[in-house]
Backbone as a printed PyTorch tensor [residue, N CA C, xyz], in Angstrom:
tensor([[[  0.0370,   5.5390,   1.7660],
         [  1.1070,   4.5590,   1.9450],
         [  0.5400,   3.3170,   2.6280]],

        [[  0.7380,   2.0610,   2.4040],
         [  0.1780,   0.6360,   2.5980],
         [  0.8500,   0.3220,   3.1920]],

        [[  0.9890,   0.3140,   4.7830],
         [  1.5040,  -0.3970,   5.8150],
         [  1.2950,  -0.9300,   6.4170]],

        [[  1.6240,  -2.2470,   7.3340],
         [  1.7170,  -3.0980,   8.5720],
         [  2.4840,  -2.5460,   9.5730]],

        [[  1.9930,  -1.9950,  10.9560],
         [  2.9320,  -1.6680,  11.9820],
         [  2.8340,  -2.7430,  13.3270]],

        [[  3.4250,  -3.0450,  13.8060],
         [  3.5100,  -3.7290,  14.8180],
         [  3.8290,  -3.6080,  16.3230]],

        [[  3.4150,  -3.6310,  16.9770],
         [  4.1570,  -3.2870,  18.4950],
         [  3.6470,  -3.6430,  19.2630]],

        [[  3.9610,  -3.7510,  20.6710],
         [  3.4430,  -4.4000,  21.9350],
         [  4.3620,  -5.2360,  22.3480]],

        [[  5.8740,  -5.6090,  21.6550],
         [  6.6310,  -6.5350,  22.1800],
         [  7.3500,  -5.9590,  23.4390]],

        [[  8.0760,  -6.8500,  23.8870],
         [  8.7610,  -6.2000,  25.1060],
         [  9.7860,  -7.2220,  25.6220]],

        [[ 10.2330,  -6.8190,  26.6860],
         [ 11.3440,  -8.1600,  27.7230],
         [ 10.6940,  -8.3590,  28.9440]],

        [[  9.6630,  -9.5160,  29.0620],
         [  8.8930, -10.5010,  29.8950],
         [  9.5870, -11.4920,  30.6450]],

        [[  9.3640, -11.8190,  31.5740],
         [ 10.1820, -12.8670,  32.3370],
         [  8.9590, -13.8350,  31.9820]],

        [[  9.8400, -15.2990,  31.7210],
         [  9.2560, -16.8380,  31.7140],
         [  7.7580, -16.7360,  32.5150]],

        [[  6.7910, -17.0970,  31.8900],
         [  5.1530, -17.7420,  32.4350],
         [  4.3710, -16.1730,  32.3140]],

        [[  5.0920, -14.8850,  31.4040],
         [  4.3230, -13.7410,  31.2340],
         [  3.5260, -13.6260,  30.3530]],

        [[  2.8810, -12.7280,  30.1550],
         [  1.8100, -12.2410,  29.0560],
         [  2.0460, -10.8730,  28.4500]],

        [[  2.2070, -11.3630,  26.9530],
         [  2.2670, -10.0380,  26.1590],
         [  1.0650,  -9.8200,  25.1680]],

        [[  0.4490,  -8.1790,  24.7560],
         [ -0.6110,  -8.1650,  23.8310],
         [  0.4340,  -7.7250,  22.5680]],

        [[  0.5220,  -8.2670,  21.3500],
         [  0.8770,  -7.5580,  19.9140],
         [ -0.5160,  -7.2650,  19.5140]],

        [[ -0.0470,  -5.9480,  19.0800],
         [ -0.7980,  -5.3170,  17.9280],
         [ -0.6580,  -5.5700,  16.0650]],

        [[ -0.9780,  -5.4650,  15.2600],
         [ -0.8710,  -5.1780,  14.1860],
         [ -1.6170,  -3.9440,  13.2930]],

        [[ -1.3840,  -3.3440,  13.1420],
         [ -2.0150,  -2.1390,  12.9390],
         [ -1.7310,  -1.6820,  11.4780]],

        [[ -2.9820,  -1.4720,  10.5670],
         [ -3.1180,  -1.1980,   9.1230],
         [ -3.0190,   0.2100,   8.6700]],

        [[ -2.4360,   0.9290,   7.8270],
         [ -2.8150,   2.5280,   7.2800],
         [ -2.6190,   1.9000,   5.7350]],

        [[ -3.4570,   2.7290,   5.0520],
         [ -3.4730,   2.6410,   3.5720],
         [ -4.1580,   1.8900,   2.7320]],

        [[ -4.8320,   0.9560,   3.7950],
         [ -5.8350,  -0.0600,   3.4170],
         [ -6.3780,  -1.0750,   4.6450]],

        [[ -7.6610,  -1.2920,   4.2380],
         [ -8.2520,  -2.1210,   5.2880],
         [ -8.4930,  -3.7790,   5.1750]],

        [[ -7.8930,  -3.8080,   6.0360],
         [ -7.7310,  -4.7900,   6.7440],
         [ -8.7660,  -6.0930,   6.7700]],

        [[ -9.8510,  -5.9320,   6.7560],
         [-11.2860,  -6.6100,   6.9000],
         [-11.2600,  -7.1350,   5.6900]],

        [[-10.6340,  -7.1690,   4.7600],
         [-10.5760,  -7.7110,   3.1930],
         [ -9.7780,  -9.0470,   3.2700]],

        [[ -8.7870,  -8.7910,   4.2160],
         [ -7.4020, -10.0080,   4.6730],
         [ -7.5920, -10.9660,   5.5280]],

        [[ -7.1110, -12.1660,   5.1640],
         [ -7.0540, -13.2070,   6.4670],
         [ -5.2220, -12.7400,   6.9900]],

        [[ -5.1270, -12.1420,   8.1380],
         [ -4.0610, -12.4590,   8.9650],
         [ -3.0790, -13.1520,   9.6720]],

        [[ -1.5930, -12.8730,   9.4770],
         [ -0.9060, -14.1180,   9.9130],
         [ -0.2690, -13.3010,  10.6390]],

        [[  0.4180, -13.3610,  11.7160],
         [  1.5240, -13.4010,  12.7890],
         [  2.7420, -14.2670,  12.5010]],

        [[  3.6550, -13.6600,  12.5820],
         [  5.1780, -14.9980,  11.9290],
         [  6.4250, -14.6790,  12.6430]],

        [[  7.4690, -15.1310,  13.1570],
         [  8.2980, -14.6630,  13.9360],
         [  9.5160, -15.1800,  13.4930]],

        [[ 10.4550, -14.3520,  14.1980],
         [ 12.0590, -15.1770,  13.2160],
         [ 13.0800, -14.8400,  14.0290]],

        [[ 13.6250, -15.8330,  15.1180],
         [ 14.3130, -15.5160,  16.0320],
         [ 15.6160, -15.7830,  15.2720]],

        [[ 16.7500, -15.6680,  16.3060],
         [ 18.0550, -15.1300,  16.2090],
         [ 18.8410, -16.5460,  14.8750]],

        [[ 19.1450, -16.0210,  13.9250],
         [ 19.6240, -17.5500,  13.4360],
         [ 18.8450, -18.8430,  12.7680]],

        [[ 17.6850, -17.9040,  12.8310],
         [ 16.3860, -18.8150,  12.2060],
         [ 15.3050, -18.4850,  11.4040]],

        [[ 14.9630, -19.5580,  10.3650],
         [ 13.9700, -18.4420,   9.1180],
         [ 12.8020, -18.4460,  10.0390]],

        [[ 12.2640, -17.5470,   9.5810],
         [ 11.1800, -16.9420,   9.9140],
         [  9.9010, -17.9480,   9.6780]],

        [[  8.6380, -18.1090,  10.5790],
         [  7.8050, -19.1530,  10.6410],
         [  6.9920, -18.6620,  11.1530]],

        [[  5.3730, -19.4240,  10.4050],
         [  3.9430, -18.8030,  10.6310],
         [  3.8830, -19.2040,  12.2380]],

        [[  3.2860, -18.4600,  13.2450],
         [  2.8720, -18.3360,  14.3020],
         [  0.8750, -19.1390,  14.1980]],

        [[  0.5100, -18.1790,  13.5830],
         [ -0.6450, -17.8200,  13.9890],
         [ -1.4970, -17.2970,  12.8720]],

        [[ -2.8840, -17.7720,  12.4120],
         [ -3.6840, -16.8990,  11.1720],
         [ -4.8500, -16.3890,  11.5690]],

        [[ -5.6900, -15.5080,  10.9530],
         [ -7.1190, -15.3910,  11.1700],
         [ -7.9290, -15.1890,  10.1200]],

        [[ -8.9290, -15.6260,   9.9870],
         [ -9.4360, -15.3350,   8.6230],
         [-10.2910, -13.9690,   8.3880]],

        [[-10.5590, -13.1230,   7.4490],
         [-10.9600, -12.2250,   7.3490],
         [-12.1750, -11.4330,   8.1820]],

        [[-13.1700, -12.2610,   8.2710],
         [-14.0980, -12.3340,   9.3860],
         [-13.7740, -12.5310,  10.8630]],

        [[-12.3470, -13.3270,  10.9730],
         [-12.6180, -13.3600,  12.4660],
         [-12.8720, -14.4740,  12.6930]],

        [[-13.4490, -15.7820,  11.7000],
         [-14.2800, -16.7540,  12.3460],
         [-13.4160, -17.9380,  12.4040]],

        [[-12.3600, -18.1540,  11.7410],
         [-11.6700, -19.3130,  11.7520],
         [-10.3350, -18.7920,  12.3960]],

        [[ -9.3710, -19.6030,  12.7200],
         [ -8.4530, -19.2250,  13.6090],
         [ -6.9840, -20.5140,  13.6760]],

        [[ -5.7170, -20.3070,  13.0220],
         [ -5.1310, -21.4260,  13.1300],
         [ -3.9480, -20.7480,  13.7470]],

        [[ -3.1170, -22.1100,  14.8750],
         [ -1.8990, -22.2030,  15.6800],
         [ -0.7000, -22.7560,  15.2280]],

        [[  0.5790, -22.3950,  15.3150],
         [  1.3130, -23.4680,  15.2550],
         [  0.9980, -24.4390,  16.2090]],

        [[  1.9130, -25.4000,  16.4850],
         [  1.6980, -26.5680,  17.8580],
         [  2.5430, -26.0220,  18.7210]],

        [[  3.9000, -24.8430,  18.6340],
         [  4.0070, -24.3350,  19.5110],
         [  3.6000, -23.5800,  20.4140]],

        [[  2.8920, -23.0470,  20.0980],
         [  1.9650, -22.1280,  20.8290],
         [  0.3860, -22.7320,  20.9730]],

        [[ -0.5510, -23.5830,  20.0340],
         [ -1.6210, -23.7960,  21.0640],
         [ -1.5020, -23.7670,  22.4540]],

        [[ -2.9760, -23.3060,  22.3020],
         [ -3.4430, -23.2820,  24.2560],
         [ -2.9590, -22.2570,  24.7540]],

        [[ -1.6210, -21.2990,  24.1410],
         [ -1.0910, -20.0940,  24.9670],
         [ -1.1530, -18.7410,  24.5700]],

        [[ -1.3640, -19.3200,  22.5490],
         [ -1.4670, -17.5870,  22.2590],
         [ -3.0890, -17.8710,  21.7410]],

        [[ -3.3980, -16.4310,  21.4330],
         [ -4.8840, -16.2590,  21.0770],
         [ -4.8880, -14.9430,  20.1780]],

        [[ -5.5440, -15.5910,  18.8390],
         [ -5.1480, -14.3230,  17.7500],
         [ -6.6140, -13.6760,  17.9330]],

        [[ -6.5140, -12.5910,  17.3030],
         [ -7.9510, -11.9570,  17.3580],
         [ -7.9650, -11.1170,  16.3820]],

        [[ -8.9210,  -9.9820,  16.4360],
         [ -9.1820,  -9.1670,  15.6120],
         [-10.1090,  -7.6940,  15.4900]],

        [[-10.3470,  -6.6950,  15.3400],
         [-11.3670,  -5.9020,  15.6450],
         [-11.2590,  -4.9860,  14.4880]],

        [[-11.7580,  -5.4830,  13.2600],
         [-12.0900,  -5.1080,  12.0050],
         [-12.1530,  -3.2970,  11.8040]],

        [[-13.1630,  -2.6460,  13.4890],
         [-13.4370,  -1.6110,  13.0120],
         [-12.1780,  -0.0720,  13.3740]],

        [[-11.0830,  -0.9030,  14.0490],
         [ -9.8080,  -0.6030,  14.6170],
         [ -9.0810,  -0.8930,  13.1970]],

        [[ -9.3610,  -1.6330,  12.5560],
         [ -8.1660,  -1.9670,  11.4190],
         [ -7.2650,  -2.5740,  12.2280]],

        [[ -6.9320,  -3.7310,  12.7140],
         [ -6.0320,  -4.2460,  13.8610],
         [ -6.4720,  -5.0030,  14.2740]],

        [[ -5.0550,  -6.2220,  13.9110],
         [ -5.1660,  -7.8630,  15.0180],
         [ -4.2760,  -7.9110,  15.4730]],

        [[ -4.5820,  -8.2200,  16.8980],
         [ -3.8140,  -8.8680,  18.0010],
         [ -3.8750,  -9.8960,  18.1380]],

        [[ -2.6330, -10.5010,  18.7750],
         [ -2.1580, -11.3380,  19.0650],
         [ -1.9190, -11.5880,  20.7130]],

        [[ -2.3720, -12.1730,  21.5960],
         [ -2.6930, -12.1650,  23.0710],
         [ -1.4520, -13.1180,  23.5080]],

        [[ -0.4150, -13.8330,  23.8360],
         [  0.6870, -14.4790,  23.8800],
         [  0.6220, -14.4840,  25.7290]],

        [[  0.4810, -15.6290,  26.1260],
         [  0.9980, -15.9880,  27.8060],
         [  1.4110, -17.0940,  27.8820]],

        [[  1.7760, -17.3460,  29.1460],
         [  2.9620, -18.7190,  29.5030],
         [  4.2960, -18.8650,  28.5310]],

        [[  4.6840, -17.1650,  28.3620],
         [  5.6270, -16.9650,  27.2230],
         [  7.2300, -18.0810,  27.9390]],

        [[  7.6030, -18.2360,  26.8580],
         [  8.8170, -19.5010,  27.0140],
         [  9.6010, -18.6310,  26.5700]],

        [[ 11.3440, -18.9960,  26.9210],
         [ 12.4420, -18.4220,  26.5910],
         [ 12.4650, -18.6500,  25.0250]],

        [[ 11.9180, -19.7860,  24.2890],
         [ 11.7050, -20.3390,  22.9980],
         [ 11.2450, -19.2410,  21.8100]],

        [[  9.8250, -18.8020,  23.1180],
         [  9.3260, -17.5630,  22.1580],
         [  9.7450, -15.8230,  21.6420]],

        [[ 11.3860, -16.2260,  22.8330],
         [ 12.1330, -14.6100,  21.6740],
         [ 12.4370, -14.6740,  20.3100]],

        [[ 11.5280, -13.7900,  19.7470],
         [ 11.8620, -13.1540,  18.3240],
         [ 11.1400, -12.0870,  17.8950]],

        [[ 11.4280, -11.7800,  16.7240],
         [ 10.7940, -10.3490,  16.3390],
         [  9.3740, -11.0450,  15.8270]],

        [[  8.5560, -10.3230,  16.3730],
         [  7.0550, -10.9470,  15.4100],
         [  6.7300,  -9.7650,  14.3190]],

        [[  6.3880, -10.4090,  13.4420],
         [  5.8440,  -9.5140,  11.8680],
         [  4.2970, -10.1850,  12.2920]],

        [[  3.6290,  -9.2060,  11.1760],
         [  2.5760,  -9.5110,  10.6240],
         [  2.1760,  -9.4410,   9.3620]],

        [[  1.1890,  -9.9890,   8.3510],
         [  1.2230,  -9.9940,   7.1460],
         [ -0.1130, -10.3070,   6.5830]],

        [[ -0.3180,  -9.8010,   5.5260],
         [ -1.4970, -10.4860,   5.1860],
         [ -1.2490, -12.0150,   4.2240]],

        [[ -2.6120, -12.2540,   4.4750],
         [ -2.6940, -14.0910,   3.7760],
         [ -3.1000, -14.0020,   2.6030]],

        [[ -2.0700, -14.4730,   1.7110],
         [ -1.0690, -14.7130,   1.5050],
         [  0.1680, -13.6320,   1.3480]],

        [[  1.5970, -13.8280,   2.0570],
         [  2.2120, -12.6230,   2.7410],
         [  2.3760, -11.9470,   1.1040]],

        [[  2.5720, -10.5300,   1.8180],
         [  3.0660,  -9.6980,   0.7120],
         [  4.4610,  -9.1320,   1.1660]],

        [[  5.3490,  -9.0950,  -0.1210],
         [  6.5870,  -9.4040,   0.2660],
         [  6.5420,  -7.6540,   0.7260]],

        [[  5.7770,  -6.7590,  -0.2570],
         [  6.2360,  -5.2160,   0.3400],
         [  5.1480,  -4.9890,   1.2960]],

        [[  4.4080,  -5.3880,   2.3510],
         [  4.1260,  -5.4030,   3.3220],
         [  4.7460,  -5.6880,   4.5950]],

        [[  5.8230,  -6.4940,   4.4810],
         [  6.2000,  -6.3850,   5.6620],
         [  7.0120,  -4.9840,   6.8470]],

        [[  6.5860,  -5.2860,   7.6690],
         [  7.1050,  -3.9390,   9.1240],
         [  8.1460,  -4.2230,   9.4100]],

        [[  8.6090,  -3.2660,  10.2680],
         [  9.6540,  -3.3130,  10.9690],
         [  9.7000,  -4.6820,  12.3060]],

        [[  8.4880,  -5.3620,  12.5030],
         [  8.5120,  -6.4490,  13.6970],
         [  8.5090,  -5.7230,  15.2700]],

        [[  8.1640,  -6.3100,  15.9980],
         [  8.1320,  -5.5880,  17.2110],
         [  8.8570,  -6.8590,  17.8600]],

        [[  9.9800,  -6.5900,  19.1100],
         [ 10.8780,  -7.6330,  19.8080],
         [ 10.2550,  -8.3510,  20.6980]],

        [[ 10.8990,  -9.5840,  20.7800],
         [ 10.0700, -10.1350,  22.0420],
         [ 10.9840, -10.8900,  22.7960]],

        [[ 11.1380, -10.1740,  23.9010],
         [ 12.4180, -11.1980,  24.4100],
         [ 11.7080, -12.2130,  26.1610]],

        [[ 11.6060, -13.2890,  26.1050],
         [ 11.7840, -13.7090,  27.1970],
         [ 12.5970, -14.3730,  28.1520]],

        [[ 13.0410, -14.1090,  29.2240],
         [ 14.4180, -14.2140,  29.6230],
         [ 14.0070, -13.3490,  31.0810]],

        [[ 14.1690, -14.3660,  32.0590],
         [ 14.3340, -14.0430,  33.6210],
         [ 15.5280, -13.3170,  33.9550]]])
């Protein structure tokens, strides 16, 4: 079975740090450039964050430069996503996907709520 799982979200108070996971079964991962995408309450869903298959290139929205940091560890099958100086802005469910998304890939999302 070819899945994306996700988790590591949580309820952080304002200026915290969260790690997401993305985690592969059914196929590997090291073939894919990676995206992170999130879709809060009332709003379509929007790329976060990419990585390219290797690891070596790396793109941000402008909301998040400077705060999140995508990564990767090929031999885990799994990219993270490192997220601090989290903003009330940044509650939503984050997905992950491969580049270019696949519509039957997507997870269940892991929550992310920030809120003092």
């Amino acid at each position: 079975q070819v899945q994306l799982v996700e988790s590591g979200g949580g309820l952080v108070q304002p200026g915290g740090s969260l790690r997401l996971s993305c985690a592969a079964s059914g196929f590997t991962l090291d073939n894919y450039a990676i995206a992170w995408f999130r879709q809060a309450p009332g709003k379509e869903r929007e790329g976060v964050s990419c990585i390219s298959s290797s690891g070596g290139s790396t793109n941000y929205a402008d909301s998040v430069k400077g705060r999140f940091t995508i990564s990767r560890d090929n031999a885990k099958n799994t990219v993270y996503l490192q997220m601090n100086s989290l903003k009330p802005e940044d509650t939503a469910v984050y997905y992950c996907n491969t580049v270019p998304a696949s519509a039957t890939r997507w997870g269940q999302g892991t929550q992310v709520t920030v809120s003092s």
